[in-house]
C-alpha positions in Angstrom: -33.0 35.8 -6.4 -36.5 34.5 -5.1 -36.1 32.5 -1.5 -38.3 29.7 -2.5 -39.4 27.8 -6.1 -41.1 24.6 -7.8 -38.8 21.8 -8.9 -42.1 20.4 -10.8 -44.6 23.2 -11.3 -45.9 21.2 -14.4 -48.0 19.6 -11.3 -50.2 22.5 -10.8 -52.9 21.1 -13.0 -53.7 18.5 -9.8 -55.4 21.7 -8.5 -58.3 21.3 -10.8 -59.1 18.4 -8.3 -60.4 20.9 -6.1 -63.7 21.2 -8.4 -65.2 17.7 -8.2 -64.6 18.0 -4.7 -66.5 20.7 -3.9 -69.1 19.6 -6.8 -69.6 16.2 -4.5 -70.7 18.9 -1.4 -73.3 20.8 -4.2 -75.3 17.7 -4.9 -77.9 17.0 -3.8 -78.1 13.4 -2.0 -81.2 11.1 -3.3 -83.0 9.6 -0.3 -85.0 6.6 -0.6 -89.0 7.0 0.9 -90.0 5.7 4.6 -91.6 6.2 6.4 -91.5 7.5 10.2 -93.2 7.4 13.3 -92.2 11.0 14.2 -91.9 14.5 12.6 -89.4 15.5 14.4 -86.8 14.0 12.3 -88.0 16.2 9.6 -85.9 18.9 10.6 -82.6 17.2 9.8 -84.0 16.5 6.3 -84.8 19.7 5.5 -81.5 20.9 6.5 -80.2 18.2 4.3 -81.9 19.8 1.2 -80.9 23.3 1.6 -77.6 22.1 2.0 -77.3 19.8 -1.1 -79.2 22.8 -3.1 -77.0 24.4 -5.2 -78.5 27.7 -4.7 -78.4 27.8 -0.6 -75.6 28.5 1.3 -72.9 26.2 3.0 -73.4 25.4 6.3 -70.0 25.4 8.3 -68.5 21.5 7.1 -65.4 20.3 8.7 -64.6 17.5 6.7 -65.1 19.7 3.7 -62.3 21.8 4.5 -60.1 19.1 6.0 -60.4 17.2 2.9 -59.8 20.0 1.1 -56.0 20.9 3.3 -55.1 17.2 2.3 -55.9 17.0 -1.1 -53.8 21.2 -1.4 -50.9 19.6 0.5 -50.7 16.5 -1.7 -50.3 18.9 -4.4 -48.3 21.0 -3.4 -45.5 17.9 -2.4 -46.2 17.0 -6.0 -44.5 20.2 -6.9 -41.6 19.4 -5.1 -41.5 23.6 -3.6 -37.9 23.5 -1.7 -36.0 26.6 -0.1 -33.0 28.5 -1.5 -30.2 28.0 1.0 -27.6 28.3 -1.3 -26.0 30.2 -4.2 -29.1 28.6 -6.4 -30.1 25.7 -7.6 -28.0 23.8 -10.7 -29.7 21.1 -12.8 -26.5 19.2 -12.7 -24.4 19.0 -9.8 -20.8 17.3 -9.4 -19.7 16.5 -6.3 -16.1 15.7 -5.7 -15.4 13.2 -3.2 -11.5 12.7 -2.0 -10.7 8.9 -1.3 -7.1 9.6 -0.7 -5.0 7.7 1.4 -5.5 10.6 4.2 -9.1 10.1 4.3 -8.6 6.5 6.0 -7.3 8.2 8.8 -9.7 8.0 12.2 -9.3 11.5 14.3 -10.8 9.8 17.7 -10.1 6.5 19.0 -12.5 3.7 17.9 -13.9 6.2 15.5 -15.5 6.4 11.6 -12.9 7.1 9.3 -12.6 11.0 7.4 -14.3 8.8 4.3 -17.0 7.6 6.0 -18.1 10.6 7.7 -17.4 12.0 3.8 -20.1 9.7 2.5 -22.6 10.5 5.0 -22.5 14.0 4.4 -22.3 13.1 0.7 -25.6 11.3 1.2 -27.3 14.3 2.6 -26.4 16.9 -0.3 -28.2 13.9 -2.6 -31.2 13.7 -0.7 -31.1 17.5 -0.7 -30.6 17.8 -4.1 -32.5 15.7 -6.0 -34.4 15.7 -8.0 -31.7 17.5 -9.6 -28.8 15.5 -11.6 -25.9 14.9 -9.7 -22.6 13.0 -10.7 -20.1 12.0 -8.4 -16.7 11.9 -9.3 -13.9 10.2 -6.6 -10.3 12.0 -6.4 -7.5 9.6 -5.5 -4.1 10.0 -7.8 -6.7 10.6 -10.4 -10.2 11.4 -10.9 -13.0 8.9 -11.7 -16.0 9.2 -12.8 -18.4 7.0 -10.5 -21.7 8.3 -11.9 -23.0 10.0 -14.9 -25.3 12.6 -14.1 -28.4 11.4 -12.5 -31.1 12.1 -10.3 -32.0 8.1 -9.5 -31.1 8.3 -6.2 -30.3 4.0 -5.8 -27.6 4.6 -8.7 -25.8 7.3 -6.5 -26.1 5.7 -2.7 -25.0 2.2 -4.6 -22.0 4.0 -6.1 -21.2 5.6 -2.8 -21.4 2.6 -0.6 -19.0 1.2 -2.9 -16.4 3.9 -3.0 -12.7 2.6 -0.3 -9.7 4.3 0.3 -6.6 4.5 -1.9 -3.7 4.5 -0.5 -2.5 7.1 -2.7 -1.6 11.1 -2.6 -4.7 12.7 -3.4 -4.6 14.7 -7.1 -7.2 18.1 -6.6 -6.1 19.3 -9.4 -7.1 16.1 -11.7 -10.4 16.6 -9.9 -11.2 19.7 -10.7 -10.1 19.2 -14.7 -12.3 16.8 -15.0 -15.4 19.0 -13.4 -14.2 21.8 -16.0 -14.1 19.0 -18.9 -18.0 18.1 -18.0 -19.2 21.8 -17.7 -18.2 22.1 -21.6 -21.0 19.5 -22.3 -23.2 19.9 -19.5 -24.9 23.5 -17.9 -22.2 23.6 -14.5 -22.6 26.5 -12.3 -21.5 25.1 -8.9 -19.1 22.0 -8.1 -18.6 20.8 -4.0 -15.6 19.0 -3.2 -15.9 17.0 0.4 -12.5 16.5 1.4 -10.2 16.7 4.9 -8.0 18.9 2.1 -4.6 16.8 2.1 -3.8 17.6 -1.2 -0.1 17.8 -2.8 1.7 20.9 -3.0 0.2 22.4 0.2 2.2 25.9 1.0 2.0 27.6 4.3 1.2 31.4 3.6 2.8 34.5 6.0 -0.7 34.8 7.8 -0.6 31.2 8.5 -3.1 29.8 6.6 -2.3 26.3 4.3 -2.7 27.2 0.8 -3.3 24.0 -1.8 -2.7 25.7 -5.1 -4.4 24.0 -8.3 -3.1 25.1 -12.0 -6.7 25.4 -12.9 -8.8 27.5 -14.1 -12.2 27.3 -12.6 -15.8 28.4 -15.0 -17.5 27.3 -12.3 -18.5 28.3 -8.0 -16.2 25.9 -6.3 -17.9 25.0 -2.5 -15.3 23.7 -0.1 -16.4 21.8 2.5 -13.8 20.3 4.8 -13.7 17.5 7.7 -13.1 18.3 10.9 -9.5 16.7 11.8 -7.8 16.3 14.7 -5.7 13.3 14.7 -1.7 12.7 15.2 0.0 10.5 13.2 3.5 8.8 12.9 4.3 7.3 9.2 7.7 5.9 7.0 8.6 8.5 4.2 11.1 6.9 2.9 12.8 3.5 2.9 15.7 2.7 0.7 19.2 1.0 0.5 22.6 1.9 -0.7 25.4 -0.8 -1.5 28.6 -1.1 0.0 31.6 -3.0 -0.5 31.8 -6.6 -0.3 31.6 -7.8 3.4 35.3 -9.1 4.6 37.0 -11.6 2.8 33.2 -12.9 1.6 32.7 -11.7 -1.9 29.7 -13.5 -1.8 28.1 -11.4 0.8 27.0 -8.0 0.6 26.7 -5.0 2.7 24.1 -2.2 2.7 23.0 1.2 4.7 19.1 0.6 5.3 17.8 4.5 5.5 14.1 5.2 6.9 12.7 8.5 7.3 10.1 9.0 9.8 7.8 11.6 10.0 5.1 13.0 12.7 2.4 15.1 12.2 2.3 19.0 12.9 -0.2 18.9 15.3 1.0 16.8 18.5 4.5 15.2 19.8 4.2 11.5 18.5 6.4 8.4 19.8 6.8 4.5 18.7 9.0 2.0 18.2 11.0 1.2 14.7 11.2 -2.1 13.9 13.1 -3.8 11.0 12.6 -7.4 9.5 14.6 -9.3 7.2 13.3 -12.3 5.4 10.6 -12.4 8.4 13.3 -12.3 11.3 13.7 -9.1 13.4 17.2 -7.6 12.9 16.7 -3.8 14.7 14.4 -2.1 16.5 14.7 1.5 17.5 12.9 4.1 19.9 11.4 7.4 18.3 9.9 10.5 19.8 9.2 13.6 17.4 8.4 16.7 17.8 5.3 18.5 15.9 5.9 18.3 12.7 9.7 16.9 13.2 11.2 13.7 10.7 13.6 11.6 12.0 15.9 9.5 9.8 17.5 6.0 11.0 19.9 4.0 9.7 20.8 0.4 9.6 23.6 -2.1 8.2 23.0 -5.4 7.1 24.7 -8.4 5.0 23.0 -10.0 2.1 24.0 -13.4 0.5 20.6 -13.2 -2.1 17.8 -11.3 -2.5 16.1 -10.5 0.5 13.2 -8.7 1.8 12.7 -6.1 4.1 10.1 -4.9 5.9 10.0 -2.0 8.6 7.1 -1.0 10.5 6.2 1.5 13.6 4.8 0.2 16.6 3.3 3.3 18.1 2.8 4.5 21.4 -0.7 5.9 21.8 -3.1 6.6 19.3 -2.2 6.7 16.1 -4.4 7.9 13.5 -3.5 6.3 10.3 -2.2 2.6 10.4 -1.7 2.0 6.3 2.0 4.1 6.5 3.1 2.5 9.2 4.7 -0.8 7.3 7.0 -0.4 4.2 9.0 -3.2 1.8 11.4 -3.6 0.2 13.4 -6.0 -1.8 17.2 -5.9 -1.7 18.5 -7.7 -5.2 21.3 -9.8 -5.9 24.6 -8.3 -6.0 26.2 -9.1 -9.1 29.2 -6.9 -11.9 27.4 -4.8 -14.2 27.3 -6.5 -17.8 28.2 -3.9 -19.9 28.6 -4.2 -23.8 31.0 -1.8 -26.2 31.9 -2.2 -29.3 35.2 -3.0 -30.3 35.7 -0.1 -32.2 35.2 2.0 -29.6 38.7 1.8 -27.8 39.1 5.0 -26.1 35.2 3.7 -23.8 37.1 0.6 -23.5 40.2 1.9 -22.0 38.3 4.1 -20.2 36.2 1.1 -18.9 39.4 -0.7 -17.1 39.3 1.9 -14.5 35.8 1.0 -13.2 36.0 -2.2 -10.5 32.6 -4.5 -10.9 32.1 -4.1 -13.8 32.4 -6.9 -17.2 32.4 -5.5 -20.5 32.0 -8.0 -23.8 33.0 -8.7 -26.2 35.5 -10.7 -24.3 37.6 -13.6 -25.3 35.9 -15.9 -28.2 35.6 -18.4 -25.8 33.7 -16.0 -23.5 29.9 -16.5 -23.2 27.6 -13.5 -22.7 24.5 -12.6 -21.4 21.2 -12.4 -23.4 20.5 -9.1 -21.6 23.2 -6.2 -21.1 23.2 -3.5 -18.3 24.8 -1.2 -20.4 25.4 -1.3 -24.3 27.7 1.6 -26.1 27.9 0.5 -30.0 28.1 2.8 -32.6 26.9 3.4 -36.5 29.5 1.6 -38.5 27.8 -1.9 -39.8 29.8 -3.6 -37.6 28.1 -2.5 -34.4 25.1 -5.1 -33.3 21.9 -4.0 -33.6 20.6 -6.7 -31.7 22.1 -5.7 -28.3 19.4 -6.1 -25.5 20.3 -3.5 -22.8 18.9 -1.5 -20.0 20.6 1.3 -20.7 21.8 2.4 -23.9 24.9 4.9 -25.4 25.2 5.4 -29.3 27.6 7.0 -30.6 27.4 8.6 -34.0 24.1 7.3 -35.3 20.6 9.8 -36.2 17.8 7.9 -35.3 15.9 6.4 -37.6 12.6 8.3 -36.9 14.6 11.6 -36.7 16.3 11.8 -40.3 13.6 14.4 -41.6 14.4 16.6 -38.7 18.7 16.5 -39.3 21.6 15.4 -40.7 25.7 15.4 -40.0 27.8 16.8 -42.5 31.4 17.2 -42.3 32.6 20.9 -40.6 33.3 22.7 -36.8 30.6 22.8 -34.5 31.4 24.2 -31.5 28.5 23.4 -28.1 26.6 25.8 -27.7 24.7 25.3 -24.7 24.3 21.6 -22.4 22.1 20.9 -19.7 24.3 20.4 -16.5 21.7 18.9 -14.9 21.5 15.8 -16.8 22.3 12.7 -15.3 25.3 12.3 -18.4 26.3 15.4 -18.3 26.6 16.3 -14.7 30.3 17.6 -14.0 31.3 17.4 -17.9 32.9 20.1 -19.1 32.1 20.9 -22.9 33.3 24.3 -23.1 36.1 24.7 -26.3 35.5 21.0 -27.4 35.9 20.4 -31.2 33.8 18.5 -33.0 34.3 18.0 -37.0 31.0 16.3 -37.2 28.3 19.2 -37.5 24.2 17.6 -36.9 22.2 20.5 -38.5 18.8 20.8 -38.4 16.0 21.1 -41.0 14.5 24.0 -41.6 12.1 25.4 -39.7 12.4 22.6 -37.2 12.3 23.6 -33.7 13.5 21.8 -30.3 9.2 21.3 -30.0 10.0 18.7 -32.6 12.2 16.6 -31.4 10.1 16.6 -27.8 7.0 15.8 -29.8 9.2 13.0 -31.3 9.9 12.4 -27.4 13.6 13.3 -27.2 14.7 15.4 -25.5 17.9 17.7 -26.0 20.6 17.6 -23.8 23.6 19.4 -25.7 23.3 22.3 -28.5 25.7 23.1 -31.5 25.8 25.7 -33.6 23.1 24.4 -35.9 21.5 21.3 -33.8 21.3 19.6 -31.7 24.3 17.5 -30.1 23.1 14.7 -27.7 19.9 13.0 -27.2 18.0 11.1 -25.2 14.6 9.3 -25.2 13.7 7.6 -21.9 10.6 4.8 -21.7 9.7 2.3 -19.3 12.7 0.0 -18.6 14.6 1.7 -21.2 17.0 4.4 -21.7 18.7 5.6 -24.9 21.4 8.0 -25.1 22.4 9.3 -28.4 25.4 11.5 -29.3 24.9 12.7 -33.0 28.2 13.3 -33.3 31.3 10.5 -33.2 33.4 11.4 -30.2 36.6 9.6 -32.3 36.5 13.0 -34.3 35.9 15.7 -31.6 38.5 16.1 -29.0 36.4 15.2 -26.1 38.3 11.6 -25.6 41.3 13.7 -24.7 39.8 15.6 -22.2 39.0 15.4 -18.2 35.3 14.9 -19.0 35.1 11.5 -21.1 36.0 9.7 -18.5 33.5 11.6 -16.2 31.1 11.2 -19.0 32.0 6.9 -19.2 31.4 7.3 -15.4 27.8 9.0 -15.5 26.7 6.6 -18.0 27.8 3.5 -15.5 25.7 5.2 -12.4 22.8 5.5 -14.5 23.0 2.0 -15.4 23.5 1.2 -11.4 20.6 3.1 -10.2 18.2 1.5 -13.5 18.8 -1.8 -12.6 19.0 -1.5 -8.7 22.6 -2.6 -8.5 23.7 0.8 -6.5 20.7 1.8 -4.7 16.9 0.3 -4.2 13.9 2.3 -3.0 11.3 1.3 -1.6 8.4 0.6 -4.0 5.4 3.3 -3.3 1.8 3.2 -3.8 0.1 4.3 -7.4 1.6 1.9 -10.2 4.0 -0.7 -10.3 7.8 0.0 -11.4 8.3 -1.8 -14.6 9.6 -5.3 -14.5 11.4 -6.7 -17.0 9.9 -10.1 -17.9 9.3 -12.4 -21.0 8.5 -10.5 -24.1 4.7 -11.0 -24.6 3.8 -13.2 -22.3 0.7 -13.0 -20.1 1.0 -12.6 -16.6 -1.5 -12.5 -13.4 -1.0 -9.5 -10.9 -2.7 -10.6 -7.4 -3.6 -7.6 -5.2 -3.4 -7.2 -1.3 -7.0 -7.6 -1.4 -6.7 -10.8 -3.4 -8.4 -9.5 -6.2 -6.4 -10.4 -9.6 -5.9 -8.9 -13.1 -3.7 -9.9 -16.4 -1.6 -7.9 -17.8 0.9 -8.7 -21.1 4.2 -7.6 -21.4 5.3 -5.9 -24.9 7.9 -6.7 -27.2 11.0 -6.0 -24.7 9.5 -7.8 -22.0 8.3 -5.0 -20.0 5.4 -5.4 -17.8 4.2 -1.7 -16.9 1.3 0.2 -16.0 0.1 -2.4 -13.2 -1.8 -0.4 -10.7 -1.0 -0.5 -6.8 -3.5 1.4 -5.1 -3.1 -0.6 -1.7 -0.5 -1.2 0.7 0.3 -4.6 0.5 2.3 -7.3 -1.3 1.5 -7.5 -5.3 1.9 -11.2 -6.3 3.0 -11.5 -10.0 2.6 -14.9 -11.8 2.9 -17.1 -14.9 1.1 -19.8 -15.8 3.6 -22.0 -14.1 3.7 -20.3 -10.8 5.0 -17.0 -8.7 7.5 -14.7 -10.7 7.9 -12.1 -8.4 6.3 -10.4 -5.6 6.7 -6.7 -4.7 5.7 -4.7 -1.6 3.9 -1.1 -2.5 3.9 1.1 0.5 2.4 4.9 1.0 6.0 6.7 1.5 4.3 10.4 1.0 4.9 12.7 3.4 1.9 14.9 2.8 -0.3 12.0 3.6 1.5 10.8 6.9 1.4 14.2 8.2 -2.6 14.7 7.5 -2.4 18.3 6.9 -5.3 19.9 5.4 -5.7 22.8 3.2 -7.5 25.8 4.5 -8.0 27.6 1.4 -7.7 26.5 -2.3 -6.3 28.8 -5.1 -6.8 28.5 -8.7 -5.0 29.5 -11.3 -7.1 32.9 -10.9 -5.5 33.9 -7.6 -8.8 36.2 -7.6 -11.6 33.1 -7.1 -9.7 32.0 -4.0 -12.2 29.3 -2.0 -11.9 29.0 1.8 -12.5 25.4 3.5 -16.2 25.4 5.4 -15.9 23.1 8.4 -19.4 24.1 8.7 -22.2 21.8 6.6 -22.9 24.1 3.8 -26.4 25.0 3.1 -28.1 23.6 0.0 -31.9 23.7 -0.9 -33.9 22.2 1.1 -37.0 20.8 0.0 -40.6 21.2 1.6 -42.8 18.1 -0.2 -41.8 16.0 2.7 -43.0 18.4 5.4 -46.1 18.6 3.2 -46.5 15.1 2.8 -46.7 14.9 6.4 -49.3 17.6 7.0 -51.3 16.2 4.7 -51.1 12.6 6.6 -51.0 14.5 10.2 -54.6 16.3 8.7 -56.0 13.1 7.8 -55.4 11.4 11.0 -56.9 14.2 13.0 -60.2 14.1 10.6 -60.4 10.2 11.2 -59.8 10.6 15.1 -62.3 13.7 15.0 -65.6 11.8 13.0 -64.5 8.5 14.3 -65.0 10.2 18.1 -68.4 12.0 17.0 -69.9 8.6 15.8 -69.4 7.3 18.9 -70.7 9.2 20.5 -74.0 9.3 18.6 -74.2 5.5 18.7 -74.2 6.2 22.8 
């Protein structure tokens, strides 16, 4: 690998200027006649003319050979020679840039942030790079794309200088995909990622070291460059609320357990203050000291009439390096029964309904009015069920789904389960061992369980020859399908359908926030249930605004939050709703950093450079200034001799 090269070697035709400017030293000057009162001047004229004679020899001229260093250092800058530093030099360079909500952190009091020391070093590989094409790409939750590849140096410092934190965990691995993606379309041999290496996943190996392993595969050198860190840090975690009874003889009033986790860096003990608000007045405030590395979880009780919002912060002690986890929200909703709809077919979910305190189940009396939107809705397939039950949560019994009849079918006969997954939120503590079903779903043929996930179902019970139950969860919504009628199976004489009637009702508790709320983190917005498509106007923390329109159900999803801050949602008659997004990762609060990456290929391990890492350097400035130091020296030098004759 040669040490040095040409960037622009197309420039070496300038050279040919040398010619005329030696030619301008052969002529031969024409003097105009006079005459003199002396001979003695003659001398210098004769010396004149041998000199400007083509066929006599030089005499020793300075300005000749000074003119002659500028002009071959002008050149050679046009070349644009630089020295190989690193690995070698790549026509296009991506550099990855982590804007994570780690890199706000400050690791000295009164100091620049991790992201804007990033961006100054940033700014040097550019000016050391060009005038190859470089594209910067930002890691956050996700990668973007800031620059296409470009060697126009004003498009890449404008794009830096407007690159800000997230307040989000940082996503190497989406990073590093999208490096892979633009190596299949452009020549990649080397990618550097700036970063203070808080990543997600990060592992602690026997030797010590912290490992951040990526499931990529890298075609590419991967050059690690990591910040110096040093700072401590105290941030919320977690921040959520369970519901209690009704508060005394009250039923108006609620209670709740507050929880907030607290966690402190690895590095250095860490001590504050915990305070909790409630509709802006202070309601508990609590000392913490932590250990390195130690979390610390506090609990509070409160009464709630409404909705009402919380906020908890930490007042720290000393220094603390990152302020944007130190506040959390949270909005505690009104407590109300569950609406829950069955159909009146379904006896043996009524009766096991009665059981369940707080909750209302319609059809009721005729005189009884119902909501527009259920909680819960378990109809069946007969034509008397209503299809045009709204609910959050949804339990059929009996019915194929419409976009799966090509993939099964029920037919009468035994089918016996198979397999279930205990782990489902439905199924958890059902037993369906030895339960007989007379309705047997079997599945086409040569149709696999890929099938029904590409249909986005997903299986949670297996018969003999299909599947059993279903269920297909979306934003706001989540459908639970039993292929099979439980009114002929035996399971509505066993242990488990009432533990089954249970599950379904803490799902429905948990969806709609009527059991437990948690606190609303960074990233994108929970989905709200709102009109059905209506346009709405999402104000961020930093009061910038977007519309979004909610779809057919009246779910408004996919808002982004990448700030801490309130997130102000309105109509065009005024404020709907406003929700607090908060950081509440632990990986980012403690501000850990990865010494070492690992790729899928456990062999291409890269190890973290706190060191700058070398890149070619070019020479045309230091070339550029010779020639400019050499002309000032020839003006000083006949500038002093000309003087000095006039004397």
């Amino acid at each position: 690998m040669s040490p040095a090269g040409f960037l622009s070697p197309s420039w070496a035709w300038l050279f040919l200027l040398v010619i005329p400017l030696v030619i301008v030293y052969f002529l031969k000057l024409k003097r105009p006649r006079l005459e003199i009162p002396s001979l003695v001047l003659w001398h210098s004229v004769l010396n004149d003319q041998r000199v400007n004679s083509p066929f006599q020899r030089f005499k020793k001229h300075l300005l000749l050979w000074l003119q002659l260093a500028i002009l071959l250092s002008l050149i050679l800058a046009a070349m644009q020679p630089f020295l190989r530093r690193g690995p070698g030099s790549n026509e296009n360079v991506p550099i990855l840039i982590d804007c994570s909500a780690s890199m706000a952190a400050i690791d000295t009091k009164d100091g620049p942030t991790r992201l804007a020391r990033a961006k100054k070093r940033v700014q040097e590989l550019i000016q050391d790079t060009l005038p190859n094409r470089v594209c910067l790409i930002a890691i956050g939750d996700s990668a973007r794309q800031l620059t296409e590849f470009t060697n126009n140096q004003r498009i890449l410092e404008d794009a830096l200088a407007q690159l800000t934190v997230r307040d989000v965990a940082g996503n190497l691995a989406d990073g590093l995909r999208m490096a892979q993606a633009l190596s299949r379309r452009e020549t990649i041999t080397s990618v550097t990622l700036v970063s203070d290496g808080n990543f997600n996943g990060l592992e602690t190996s026997p030797s010590g070291q912290v490992i951040a392993g990526v499931d990529v595969e890298l075609s590419f050198e991967l050059q690690y460059e990591k910040l110096e860190t040093s700072a401590s840090n105290m941030g919320i975690t977690t921040f959520n609320a369970r519901r209690q009874t009704s508060a005394g003889t009250d039923d108006s009033l609620t209670q709740w357990n507050v929880f907030v986790r607290v966690d402190g860096s690895p590095g250095d003990e860490t001590s504050g203050e915990v305070l909790l608000e409630q509709d802006g007045q202070e309601i508990g405030r609590q000392p913490v000291a932590l250990e390195p590395g130690q979390s610390k979880r506090l609990v509070y009780s409160l009464e709630t009439g409404g909705v009402s919002n919380l906020v908890t912060r930490i007042v720290p002690d000393g220094f603390d390096g990152l302020v944007s986890d130190n506040i959390a929200y949270l909005q505690l909703p009104v407590s109300r029964p569950l609406h829950l709809w069955c159909d009146t077919q379904l006896e043996s979910y009524r009766h096991a309904l009665k059981v369940f305190p707080d909750v209302v189940v319609y059809p009721g009396p005729p005189s009884t009015t119902h909501p527009d939107v259920f909680d819960l809705a378990i109809t069946e397939s007969t034509e008397k069920a209503n299809p045009n039950i709204e609910a959050s949560v949804r339990l059929v019994v009996g019915q194929i789904p419409e976009d799966l009849a090509e993939l099964v079918t029920v037919r009468t006969g035994n089918s016996p389960v198979v397999d279930w997954n205990r782990n489902s939120q439905l199924l958890q503590h059902v037993n369906l061992d030895s339960i007989e079903i007379t309705d047997e779903p079997v599945r086409g043929d040569d149709v696999l369980d890929q099938h029904f996930r590409e249909a986005g179902y997903e299986i949670l019970a297996t018969g003999q020859s299909g599947p059993l139950v279903l269920a297909r969860h979306g934003p706001a919504r989540q459908v639970y399908y039993l292929l099979f009628h439980t009114d002929r199976s035996t399971l509505p004489y066993r242990v488990g359908f009432p533990v089954l009637v249970k599950n379904a009702i803490d799902i429905t508790q948990h969806a709609t926030g009527l059991a437990e709320v948690r606190g609303q983190p960074t990233r994108v917005l929970s989905p709200r249930t709102l009109d059905p498509g209506q346009v709405y106007s999402v104000t961020a923390p930093d009061s910038s605004s977007q519309t979004f329109r909610t779809n057919n159900d009246g779910v408004l999803s996919g808002v982004p939050a990448p700030r801490v801050g309130l997130y102000r949602i309105s109509d065009s008659s005024g404020p709907v709703a406003t929700i607090g997004a908060s950081v509440l990762d632990a990986g980012e609060s403690s501000l850990a950093g990865a010494d070492e990456i690992v790729p899928r290929d456990e062999e291409l391990r890269v190890g973290a450079s706190t060191a700058t890492i070398d890149s070619d350097r070019p020479l045309w400035p230091t070339l550029a200034w010779i020639a400019f130091v050499i002309l000032l020296v020839e003006w000083w030098y006949f500038q002093r001799k000309t003087a000095r004759v006039s004397t």
